[in-house]
PyMOL commands that place a pseudoatom at each C-alpha (Angstrom):
pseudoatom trace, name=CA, resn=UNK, resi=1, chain=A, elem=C, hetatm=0, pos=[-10.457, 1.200, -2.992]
pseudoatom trace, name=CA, resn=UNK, resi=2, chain=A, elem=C, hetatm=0, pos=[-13.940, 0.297, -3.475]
pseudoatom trace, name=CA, resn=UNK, resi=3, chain=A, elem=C, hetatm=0, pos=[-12.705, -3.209, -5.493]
pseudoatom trace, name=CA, resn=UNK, resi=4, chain=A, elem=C, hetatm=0, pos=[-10.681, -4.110, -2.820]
pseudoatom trace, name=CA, resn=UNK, resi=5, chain=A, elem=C, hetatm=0, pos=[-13.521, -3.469, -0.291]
pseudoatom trace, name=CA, resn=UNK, resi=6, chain=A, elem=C, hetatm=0, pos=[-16.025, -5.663, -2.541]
pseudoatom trace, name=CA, resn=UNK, resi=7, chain=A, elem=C, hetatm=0, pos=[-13.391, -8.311, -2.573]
pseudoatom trace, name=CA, resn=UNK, resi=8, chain=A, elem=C, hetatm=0, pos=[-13.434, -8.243, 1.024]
pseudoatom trace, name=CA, resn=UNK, resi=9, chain=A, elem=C, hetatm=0, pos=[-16.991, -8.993, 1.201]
pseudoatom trace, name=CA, resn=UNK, resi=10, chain=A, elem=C, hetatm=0, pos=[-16.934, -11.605, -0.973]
pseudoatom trace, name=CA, resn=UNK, resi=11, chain=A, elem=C, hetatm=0, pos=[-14.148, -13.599, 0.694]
pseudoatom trace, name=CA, resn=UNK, resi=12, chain=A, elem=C, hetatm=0, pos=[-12.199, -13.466, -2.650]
pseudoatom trace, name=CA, resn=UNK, resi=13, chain=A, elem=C, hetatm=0, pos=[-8.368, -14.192, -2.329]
pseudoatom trace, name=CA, resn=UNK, resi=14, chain=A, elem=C, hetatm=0, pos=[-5.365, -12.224, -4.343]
pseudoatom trace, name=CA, resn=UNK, resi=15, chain=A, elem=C, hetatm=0, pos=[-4.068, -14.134, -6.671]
pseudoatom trace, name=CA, resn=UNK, resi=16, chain=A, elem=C, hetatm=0, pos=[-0.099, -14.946, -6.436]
pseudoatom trace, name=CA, resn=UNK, resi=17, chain=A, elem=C, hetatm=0, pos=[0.650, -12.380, -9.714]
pseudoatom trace, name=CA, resn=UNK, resi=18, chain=A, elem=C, hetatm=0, pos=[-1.927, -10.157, -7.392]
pseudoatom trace, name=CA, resn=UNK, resi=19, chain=A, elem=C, hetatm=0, pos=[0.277, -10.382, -4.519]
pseudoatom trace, name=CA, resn=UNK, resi=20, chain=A, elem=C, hetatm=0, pos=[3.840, -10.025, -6.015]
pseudoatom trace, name=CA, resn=UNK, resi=21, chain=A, elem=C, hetatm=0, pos=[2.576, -6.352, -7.485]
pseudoatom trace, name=CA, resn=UNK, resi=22, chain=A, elem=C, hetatm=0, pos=[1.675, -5.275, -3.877]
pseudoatom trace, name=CA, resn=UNK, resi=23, chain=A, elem=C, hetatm=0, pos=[4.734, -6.548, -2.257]
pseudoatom trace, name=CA, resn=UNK, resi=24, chain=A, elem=C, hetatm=0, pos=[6.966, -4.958, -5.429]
pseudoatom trace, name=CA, resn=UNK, resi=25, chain=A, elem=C, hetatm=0, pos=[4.648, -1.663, -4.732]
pseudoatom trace, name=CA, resn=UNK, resi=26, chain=A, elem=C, hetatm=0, pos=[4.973, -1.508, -1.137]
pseudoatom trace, name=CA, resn=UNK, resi=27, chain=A, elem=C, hetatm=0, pos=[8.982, -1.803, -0.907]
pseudoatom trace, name=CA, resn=UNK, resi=28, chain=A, elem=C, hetatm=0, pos=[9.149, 0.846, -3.638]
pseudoatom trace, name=CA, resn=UNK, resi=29, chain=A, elem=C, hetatm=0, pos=[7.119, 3.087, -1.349]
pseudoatom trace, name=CA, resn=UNK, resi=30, chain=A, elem=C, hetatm=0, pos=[9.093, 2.261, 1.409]
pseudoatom trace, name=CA, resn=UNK, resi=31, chain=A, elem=C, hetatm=0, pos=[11.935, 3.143, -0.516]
pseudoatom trace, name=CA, resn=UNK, resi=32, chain=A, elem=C, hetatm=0, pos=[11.034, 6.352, -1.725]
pseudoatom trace, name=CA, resn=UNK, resi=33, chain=A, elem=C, hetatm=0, pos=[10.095, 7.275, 1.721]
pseudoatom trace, name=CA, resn=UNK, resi=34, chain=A, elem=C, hetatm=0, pos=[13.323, 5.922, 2.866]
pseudoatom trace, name=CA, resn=UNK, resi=35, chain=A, elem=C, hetatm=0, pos=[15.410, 8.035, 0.518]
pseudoatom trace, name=CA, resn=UNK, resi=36, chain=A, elem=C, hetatm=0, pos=[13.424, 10.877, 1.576]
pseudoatom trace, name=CA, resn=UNK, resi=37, chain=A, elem=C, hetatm=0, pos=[14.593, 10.602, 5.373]
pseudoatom trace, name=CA, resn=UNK, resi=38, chain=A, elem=C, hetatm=0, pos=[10.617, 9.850, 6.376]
pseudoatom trace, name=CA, resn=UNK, resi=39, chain=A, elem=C, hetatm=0, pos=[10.237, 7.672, 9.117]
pseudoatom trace, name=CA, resn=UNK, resi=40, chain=A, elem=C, hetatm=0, pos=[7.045, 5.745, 9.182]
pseudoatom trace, name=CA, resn=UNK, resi=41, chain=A, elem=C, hetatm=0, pos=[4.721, 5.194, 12.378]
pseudoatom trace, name=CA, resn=UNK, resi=42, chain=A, elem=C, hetatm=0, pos=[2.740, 2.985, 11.244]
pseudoatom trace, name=CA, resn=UNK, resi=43, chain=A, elem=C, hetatm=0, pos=[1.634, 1.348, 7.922]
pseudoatom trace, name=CA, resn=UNK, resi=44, chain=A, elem=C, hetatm=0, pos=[-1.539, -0.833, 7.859]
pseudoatom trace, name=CA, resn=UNK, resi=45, chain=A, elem=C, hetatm=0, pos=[-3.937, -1.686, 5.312]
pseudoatom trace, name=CA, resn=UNK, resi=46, chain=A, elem=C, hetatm=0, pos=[-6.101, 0.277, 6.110]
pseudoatom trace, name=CA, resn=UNK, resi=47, chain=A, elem=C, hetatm=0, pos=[-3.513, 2.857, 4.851]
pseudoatom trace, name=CA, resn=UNK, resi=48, chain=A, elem=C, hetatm=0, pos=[-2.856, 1.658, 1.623]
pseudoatom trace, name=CA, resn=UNK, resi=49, chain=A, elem=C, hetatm=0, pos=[-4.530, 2.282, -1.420]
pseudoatom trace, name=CA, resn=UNK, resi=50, chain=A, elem=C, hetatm=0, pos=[-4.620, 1.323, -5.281]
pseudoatom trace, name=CA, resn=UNK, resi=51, chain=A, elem=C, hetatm=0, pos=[-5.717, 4.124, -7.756]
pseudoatom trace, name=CA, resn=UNK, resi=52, chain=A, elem=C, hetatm=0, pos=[-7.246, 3.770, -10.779]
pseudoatom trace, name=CA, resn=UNK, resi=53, chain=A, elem=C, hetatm=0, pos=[-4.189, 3.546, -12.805]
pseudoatom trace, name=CA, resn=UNK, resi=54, chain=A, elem=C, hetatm=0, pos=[-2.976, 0.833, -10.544]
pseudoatom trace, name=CA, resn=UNK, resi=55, chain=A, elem=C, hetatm=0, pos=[-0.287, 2.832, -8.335]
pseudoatom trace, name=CA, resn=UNK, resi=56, chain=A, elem=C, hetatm=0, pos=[0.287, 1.888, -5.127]
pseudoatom trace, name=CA, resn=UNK, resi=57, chain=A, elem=C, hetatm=0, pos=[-0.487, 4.821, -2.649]
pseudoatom trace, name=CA, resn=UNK, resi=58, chain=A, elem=C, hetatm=0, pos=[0.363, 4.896, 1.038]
pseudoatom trace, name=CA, resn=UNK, resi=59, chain=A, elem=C, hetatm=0, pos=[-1.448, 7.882, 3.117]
pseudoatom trace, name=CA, resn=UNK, resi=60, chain=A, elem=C, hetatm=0, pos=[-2.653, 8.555, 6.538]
pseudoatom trace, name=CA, resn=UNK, resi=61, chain=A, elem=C, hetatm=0, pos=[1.040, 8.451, 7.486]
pseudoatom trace, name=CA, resn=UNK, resi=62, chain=A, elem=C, hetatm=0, pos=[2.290, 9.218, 10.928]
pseudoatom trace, name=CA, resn=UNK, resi=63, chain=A, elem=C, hetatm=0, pos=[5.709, 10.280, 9.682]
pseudoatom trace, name=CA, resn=UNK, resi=64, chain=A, elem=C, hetatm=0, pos=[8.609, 12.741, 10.688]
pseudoatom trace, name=CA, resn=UNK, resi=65, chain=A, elem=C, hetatm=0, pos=[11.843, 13.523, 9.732]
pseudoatom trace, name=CA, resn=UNK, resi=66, chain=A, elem=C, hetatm=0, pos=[14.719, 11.284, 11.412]
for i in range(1, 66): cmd.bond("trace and resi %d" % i, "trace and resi %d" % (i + 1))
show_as sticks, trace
zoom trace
């Protein structure tokens, strides 16, 4: 979190290669979650987070079963 935040600050832009992983890693998620009957409120970035093996993690969720 704390790269992404400094890149923030320093106006840097994702690169294209940057960008396809955290598309790819978002529709997995939304996958899983879809499999799993979870309904999602809301998903912002503010929600989703990279951790230090470079897995895309979605949390803060205002889910429910459908």
């Amino acid at each position: 979190k704390r790269k992404l935040d400094n890149r923030r600050k320093e106006n840097n832009y994702f690169t294209e290669t940057e960008l396809w992983y955290l598309l790819y890693g978002l529709l997995c998620a939304a996958n899983i979650l879809r499999k799993a009957d979870i309904k999602v409120g809301d998903i912002q970035p503010k929600n989703i987070f990279i951790n230090p093996e470079g897995q895309i993690k979605v949390s803060n969720l205002c889910s429910w079963p459908s």
